[in-house]
C-alpha positions in Angstrom: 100.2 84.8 87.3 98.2 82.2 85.3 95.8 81.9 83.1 92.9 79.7 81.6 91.5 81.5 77.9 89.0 79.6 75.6 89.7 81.5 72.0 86.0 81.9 70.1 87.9 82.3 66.7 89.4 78.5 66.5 86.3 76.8 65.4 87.7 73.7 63.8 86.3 69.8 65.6 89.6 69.3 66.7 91.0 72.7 67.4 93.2 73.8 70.7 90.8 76.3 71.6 92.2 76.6 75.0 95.0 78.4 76.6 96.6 77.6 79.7 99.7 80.7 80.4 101.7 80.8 83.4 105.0 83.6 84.5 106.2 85.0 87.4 108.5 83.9 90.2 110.5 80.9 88.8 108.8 81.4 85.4 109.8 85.2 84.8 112.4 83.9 82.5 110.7 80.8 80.5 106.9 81.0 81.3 104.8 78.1 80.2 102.5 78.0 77.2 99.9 75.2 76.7 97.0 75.2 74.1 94.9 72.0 74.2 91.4 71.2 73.1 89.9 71.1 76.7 90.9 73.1 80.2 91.8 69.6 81.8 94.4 69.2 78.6 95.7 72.4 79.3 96.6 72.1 82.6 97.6 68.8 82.7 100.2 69.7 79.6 101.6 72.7 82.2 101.5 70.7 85.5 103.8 67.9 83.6 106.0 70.9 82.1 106.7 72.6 85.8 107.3 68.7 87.1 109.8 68.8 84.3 111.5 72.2 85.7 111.5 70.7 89.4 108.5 73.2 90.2 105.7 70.5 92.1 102.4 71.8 93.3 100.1 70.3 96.1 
């Protein structure tokens, strides 16, 4: 499963308002957890953890 959140409540400029959450399969044990400022942060933060855990996507 995955998921892409935008959190109302973190108002700051500069804040990591966005949530990127992956688990399941491979990830049942150690999902991933990325907040970043943008959606594009987000997942380019996760796509660069699972390349680190030998999981690539096409």
């Amino acid at each position: 499963m995955a998921m892409v959140k935008i959190d109302g409540e973190r108002q700051e400029p500069d804040a990591r308002r966005w949530t990127f959450v992956v688990t399941g399969g491979a990830l049942t044990a150690a999902p991933i957890r990325v907040d970043a400022a943008s959606p594009a942060d987000c997942l380019e933060d996760a796509l660069q953890i699972l390349r680190e855990r030998g999981i690539e996507l096409s």
